[in-house]
TORPA-497210 format. One record per atom (N, C-alpha, C): x, y, z; residue in three letters; residue number from 1; atom name. Coordinates in pm, whole numbers. Layout:
<keros>
KERO      c1      c2      c3   aa    i  at
KERO       X       Y       Z  Ala  NUM  CA
...
</keros>
This chain:
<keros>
KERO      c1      c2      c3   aa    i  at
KERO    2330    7612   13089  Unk    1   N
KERO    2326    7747   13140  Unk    1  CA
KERO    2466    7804   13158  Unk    1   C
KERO    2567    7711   13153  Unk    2   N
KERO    2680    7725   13144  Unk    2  CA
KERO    2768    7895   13233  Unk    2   C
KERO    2785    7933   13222  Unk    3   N
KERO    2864    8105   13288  Unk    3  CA
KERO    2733    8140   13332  Unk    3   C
KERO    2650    8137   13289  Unk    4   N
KERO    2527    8223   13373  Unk    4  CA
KERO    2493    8179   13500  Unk    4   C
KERO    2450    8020   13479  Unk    5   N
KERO    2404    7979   13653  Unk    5  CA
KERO    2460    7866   13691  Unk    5   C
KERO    2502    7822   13798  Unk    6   N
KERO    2614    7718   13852  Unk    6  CA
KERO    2493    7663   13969  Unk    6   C
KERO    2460    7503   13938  Unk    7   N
KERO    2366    7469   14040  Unk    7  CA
KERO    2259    7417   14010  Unk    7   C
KERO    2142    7398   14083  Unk    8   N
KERO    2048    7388   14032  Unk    8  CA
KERO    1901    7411   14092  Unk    8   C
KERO    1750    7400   14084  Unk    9   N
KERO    1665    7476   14131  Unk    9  CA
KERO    1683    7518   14301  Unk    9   C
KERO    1725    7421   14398  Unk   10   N
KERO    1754    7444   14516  Unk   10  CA
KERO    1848    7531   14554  Unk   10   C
KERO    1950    7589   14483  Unk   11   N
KERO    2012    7708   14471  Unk   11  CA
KERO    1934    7843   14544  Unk   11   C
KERO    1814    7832   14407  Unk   12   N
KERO    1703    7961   14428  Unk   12  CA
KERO    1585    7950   14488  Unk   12   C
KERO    1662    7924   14635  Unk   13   N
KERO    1575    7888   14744  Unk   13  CA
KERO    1634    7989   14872  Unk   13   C
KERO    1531    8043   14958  Unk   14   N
KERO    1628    8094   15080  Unk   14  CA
KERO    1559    8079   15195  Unk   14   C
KERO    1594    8058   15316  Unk   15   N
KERO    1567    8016   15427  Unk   15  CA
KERO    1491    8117   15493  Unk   15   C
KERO    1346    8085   15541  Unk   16   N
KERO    1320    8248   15627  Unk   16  CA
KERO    1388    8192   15765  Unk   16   C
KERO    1372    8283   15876  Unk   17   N
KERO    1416    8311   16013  Unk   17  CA
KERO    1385    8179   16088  Unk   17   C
KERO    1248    8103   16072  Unk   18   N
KERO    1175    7999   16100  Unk   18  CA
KERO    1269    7860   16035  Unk   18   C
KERO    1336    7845   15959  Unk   19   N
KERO    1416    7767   15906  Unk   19  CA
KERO    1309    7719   15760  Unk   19   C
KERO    1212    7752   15756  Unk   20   N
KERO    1126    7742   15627  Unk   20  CA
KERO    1210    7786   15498  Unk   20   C
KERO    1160    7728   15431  Unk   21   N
KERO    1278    7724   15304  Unk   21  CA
KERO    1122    7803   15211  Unk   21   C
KERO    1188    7884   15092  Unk   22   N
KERO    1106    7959   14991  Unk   22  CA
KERO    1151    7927   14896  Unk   22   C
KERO    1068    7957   14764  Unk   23   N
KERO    1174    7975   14662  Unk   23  CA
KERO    1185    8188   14648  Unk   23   C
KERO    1285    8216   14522  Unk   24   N
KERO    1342    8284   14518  Unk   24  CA
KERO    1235    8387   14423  Unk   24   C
KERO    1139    8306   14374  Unk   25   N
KERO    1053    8339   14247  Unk   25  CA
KERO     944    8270   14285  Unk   25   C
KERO     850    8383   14345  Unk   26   N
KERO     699    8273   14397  Unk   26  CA
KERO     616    8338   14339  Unk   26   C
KERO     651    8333   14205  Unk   27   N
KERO     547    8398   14103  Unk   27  CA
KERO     491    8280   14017  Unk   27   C
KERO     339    8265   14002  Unk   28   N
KERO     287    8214   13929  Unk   28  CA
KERO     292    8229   13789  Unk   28   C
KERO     287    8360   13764  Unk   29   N
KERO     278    8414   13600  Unk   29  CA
KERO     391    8515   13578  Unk   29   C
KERO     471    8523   13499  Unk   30   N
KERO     601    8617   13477  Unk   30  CA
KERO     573    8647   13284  Unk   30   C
KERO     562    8747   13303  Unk   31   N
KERO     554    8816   13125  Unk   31  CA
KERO     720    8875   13131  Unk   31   C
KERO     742    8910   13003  Unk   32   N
KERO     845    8941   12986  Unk   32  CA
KERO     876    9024   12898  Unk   32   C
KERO     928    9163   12818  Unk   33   N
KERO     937    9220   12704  Unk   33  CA
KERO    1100    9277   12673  Unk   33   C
KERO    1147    9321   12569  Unk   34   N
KERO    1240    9300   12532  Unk   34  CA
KERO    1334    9199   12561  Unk   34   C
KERO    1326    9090   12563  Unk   35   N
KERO    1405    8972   12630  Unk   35  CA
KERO    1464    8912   12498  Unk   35   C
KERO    1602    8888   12520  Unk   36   N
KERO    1673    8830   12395  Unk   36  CA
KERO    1763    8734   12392  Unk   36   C
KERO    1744    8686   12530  Unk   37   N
KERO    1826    8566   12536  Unk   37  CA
KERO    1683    8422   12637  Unk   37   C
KERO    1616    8454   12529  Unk   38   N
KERO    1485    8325   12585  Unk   38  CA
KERO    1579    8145   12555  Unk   38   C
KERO    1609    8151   12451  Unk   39   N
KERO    1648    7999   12444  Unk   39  CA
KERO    1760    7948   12517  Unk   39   C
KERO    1859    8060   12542  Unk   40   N
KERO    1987    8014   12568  Unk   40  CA
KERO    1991    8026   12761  Unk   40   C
KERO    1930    8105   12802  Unk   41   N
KERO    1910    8126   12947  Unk   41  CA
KERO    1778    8142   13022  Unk   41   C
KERO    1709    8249   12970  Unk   42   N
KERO    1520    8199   13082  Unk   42  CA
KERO    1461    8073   13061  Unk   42   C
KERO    1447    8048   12922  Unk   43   N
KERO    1381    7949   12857  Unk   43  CA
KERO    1425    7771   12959  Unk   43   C
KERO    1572    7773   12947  Unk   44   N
KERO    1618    7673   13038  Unk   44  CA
KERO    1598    7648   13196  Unk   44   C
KERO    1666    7803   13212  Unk   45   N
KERO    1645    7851   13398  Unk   45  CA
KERO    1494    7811   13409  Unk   45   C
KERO    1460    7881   13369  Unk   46   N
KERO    1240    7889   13451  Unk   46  CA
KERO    1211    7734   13410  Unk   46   C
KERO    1227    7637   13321  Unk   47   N
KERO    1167    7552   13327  Unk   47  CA
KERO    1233    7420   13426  Unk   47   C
KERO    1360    7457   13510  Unk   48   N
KERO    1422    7375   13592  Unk   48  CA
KERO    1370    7393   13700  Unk   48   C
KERO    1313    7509   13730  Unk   49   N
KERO    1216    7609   13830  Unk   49  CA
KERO    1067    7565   13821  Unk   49   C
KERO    1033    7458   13717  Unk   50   N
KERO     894    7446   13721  Unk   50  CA
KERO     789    7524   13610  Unk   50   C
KERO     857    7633   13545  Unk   51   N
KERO     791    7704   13449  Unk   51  CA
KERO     776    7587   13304  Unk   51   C
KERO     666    7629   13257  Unk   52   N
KERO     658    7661   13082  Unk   52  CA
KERO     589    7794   13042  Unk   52   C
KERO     668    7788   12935  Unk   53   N
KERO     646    7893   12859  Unk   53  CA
KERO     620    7897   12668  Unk   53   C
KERO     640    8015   12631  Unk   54   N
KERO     631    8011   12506  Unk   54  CA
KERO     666    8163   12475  Unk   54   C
KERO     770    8254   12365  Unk   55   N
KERO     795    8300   12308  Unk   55  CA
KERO     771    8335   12200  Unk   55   C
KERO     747    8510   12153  Unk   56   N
KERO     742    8520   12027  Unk   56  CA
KERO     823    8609   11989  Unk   56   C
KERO     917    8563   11893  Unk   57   N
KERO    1055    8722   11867  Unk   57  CA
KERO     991    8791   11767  Unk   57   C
KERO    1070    8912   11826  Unk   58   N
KERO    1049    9015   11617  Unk   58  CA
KERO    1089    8945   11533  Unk   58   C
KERO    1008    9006   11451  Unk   59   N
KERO    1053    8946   11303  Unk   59  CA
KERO    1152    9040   11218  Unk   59   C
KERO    1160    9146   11296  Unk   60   N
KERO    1283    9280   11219  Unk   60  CA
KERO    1296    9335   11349  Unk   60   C
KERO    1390    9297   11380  Unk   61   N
KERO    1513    9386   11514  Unk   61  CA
KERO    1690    9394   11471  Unk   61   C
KERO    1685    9553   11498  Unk   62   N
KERO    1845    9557   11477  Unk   62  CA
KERO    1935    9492   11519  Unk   62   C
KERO    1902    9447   11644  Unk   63   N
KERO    2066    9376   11649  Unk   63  CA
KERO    2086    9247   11605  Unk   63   C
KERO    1966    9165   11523  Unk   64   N
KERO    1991    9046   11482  Unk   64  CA
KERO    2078    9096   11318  Unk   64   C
KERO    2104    9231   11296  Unk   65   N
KERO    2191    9284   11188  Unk   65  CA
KERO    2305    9274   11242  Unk   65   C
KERO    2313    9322   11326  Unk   66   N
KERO    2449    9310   11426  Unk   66  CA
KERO    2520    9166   11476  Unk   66   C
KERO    2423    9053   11457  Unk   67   N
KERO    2487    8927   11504  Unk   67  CA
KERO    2414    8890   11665  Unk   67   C
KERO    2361    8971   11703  Unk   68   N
KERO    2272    8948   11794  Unk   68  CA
KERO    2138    8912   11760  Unk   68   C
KERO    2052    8832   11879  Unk   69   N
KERO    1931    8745   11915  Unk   69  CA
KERO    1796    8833   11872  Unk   69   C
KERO    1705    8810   11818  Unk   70   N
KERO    1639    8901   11795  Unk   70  CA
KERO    1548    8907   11984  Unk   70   C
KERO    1505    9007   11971  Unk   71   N
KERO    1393    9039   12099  Unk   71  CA
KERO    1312    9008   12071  Unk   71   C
KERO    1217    9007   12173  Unk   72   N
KERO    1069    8978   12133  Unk   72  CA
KERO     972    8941   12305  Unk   72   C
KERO     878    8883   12288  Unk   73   N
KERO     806    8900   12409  Unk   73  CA
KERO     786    8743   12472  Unk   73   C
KERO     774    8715   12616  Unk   74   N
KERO     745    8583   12627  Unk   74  CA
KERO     688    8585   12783  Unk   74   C
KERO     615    8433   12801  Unk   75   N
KERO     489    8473   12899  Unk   75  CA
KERO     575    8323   12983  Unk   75   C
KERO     541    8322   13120  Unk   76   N
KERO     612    8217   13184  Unk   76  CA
KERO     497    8160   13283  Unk   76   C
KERO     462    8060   13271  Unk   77   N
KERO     382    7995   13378  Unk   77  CA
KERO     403    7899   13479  Unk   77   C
KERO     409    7862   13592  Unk   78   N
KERO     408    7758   13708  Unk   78  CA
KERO     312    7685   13677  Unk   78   C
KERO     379    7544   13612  Unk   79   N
KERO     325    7411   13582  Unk   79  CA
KERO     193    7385   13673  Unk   79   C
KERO     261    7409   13818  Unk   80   N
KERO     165    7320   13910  Unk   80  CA
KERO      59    7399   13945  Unk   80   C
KERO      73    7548   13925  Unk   81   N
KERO     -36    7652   13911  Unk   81  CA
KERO    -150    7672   13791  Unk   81   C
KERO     -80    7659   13632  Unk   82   N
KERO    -172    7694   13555  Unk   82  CA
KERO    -138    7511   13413  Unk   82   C
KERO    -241    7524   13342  Unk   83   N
KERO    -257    7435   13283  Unk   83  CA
KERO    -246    7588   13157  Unk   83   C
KERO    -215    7539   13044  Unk   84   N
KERO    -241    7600   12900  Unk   84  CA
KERO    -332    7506   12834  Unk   84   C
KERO    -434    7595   12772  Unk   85   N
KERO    -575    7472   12721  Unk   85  CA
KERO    -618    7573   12617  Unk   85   C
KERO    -575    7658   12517  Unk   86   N
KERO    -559    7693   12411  Unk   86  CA
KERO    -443    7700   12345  Unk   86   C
KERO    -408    7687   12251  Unk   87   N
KERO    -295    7714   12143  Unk   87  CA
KERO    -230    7852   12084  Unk   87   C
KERO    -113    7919   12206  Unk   88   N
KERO    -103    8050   12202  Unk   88  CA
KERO    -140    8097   12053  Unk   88   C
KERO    -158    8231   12091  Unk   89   N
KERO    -179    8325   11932  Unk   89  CA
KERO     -61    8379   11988  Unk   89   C
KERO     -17    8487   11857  Unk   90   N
KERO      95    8584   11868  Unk   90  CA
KERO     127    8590   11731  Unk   90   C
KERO     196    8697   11701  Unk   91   N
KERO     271    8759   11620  Unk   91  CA
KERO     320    8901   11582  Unk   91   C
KERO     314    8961   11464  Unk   92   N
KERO     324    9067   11434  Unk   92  CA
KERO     203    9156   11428  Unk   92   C
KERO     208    9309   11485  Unk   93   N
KERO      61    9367   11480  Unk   93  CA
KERO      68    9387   11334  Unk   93   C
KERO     185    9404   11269  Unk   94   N
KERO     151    9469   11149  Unk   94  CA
KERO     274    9371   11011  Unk   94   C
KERO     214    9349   10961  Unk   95   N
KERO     310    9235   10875  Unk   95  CA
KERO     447    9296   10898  Unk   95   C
KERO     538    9226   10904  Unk   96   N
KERO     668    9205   10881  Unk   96  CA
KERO     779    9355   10983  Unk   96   C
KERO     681    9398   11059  Unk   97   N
KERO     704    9476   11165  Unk   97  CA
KERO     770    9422   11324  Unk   97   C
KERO     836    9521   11372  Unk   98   N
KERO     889    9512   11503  Unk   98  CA
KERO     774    9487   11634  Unk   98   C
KERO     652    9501   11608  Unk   99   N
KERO     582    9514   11736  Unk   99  CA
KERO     530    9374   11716  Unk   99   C
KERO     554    9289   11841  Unk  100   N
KERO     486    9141   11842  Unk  100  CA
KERO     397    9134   11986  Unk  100   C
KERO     323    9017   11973  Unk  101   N
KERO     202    9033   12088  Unk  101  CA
KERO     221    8890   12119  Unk  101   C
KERO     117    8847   12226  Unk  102   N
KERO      75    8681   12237  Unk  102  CA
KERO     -45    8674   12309  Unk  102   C
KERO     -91    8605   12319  Unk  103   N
KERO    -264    8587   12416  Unk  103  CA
KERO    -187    8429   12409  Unk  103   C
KERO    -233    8396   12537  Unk  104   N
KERO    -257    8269   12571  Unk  104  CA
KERO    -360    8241   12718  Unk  104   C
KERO    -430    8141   12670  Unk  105   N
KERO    -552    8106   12784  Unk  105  CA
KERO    -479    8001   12852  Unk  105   C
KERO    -520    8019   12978  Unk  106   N
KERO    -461    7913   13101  Unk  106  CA
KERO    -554    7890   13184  Unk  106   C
KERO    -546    7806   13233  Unk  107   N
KERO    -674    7751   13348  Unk  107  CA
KERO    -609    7749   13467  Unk  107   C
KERO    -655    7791   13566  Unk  108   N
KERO    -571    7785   13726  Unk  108  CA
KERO    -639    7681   13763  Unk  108   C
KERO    -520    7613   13791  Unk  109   N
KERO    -537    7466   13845  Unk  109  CA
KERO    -670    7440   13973  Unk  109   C
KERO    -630    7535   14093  Unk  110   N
KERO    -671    7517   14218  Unk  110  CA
KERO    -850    7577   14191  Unk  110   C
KERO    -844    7687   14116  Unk  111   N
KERO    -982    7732   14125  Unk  111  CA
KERO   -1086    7709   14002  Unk  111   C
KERO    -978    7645   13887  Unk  112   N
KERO   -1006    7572   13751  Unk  112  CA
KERO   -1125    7704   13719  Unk  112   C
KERO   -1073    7830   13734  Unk  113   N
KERO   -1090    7955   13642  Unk  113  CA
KERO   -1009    7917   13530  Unk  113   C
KERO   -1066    7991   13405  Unk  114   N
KERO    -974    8087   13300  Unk  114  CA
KERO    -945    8207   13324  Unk  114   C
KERO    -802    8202   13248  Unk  115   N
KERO    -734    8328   13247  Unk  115  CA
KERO    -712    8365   13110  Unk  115   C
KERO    -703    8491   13044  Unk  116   N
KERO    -664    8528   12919  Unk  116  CA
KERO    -553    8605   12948  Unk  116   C
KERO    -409    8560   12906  Unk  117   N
KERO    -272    8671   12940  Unk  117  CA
KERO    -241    8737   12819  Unk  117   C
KERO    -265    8838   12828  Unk  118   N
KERO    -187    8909   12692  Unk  118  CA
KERO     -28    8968   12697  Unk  118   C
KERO      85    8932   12642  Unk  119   N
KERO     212    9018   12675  Unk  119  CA
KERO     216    9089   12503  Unk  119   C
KERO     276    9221   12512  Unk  120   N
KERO     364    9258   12399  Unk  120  CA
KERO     473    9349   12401  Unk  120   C
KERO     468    9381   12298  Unk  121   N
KERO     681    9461   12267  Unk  121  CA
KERO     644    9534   12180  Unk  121   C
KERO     596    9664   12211  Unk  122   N
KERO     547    9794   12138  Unk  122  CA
KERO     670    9891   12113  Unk  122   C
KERO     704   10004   12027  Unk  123   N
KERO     785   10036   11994  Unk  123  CA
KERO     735   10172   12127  Unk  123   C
KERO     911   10219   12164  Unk  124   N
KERO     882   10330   12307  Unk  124  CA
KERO     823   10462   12224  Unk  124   C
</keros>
């Protein structure tokens, strides 16, 4: 994680008034869109935090002309919250286009429901 984060998950923790400790991110499910630095920084951060995830970039974004990461969309889950028990879908809505999607099914651990998450990266 190098220049970005110094530390490690107990960092992104903060104390309430009670001396109870939190974390910083008490989110079960985190979607994400235009995001372009998934491998080199969320991708690492969230899973030291307990996340997995999975990513899908464009397949045609300008700034990967430019020397930059392409964008694209990605879904983040709390291990100890959700199980993944299908094999994400995702891709392009339209061949070889900028707009990408994902569905992935998850099971919540505690109430062993399904969930269907859809994220995407539609053009504004």
């Amino acid at each position: 994680l190098g220049k970005y984060c110094r530390g490690g998950p107990s960092d992104l923790r903060t104390v309430d008034d009670d001396g109870s400790s939190r974390s910083l991110l008490p989110f079960d499910l985190i979607a994400l869109e235009e995001l372009d630095r998934y491998h080199g920084f969320f991708h690492p951060l969230l899973r030291l935090l307990g996340y997995r995830s999975t990513f899908i970039p464009k397949t045609r974004a300008p700034g990967v002309e430019l020397g930059y990461y392409s964008d694209g969309c990605a879904l983040f889950w709390k291990s100890d919250a959700f199980r993944l028990i299908e094999p994400v879908k995702g891709g392009n809505f339209v061949a070889g286009g900028s707009q990408v999607y994902l569905v992935a099914t998850l099971r919540h651990v505690e109430s062993g429901r399904d969930v269907v998450v859809g994220v995407t990266h539609l053009k504004a």
